[in-house]
N, C-alpha and C positions, 0 to 999 in steps of 0.2 A: 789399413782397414781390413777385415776379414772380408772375406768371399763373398757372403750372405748377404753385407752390408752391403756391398758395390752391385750388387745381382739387380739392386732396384734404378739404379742409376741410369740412364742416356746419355750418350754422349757425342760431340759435332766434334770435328777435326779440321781447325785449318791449317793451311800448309804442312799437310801431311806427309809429302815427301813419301819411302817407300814404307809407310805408318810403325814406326816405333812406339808411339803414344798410342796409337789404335792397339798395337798387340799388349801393353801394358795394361790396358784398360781392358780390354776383352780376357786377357789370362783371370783379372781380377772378378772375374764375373761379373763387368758394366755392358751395356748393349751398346755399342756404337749405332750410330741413324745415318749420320753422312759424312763425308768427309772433302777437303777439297785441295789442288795439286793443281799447278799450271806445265810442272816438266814433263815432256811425251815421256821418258827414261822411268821416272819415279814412277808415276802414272800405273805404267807397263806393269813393274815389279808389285806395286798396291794392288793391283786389280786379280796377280796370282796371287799376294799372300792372303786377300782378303774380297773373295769372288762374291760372299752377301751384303757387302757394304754398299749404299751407294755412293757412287764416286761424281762429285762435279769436275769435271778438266777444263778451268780457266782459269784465269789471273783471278787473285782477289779484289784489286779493284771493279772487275765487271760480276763480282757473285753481288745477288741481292737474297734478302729474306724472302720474298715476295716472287721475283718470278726467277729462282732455282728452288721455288716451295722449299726452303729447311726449316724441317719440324723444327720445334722448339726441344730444348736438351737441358739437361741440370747442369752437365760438364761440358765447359769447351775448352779444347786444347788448343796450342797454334807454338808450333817452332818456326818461328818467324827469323829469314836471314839474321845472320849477324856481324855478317862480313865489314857493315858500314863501322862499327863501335870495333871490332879486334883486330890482334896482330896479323890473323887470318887476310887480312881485307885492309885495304887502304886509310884504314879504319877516320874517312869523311864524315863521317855521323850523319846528321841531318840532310849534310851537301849532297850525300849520295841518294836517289830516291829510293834504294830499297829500306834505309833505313827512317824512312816514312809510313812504311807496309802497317805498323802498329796500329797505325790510326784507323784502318780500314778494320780491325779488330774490334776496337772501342765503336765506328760504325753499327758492326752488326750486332753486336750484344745490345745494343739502346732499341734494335727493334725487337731482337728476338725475345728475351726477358723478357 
């Protein structure tokens, strides 16, 4: 997309980690609004590469729409573990709870939308 197009766009981040998808979206001229991270580590690094964002620091299962107020967005991103499905990880699928995290995804888009 060119520049001009993304420039209108907002965008939420979950499991942003130390925000790859936040600086691909901001290079592109989209506004990021919020984003969210549970690891104190990543956290750390997101909050220097990206000091006007705001950052929720908790698991996604305890973020709500409602009381961590996230505006509503055009775009949301979410790199979600993947350790459960690859050669990465023990790859449990399902059996592992992270690779249940998705679901708390599909959660919040059904209010936010």
């Amino acid at each position: 997309m060119k520049r001009e197009t993304m420039r209108q766009h907002t965008v939420g981040h979950l499991f942003t980690a130390m925000g790859g998808f936040t600086r691909a979206f901001h290079v592109s001229g989209a506004t990021p609004l919020w984003a969210n991270e549970k690891d104190r580590f990543a956290v750390e690094t997101f909050r220097l590469n990206f000091p006007g964002v705001r950052l929720i620091h908790k698991p996604i299962e305890d973020l709500t729409v409602e009381g961590d107020r996230l505006e509503p967005v055009e775009v949301l991103t979410a790199g979600f573990p993947c350790q459960p499905f690859s050669v990465a990880g023990e790859r449990l699928g399902f059996d592992d709870n992270r690779g249940l995290l998705f679901l708390h995804i599909i959660r919040l888009i059904k209010v936010i939308i």
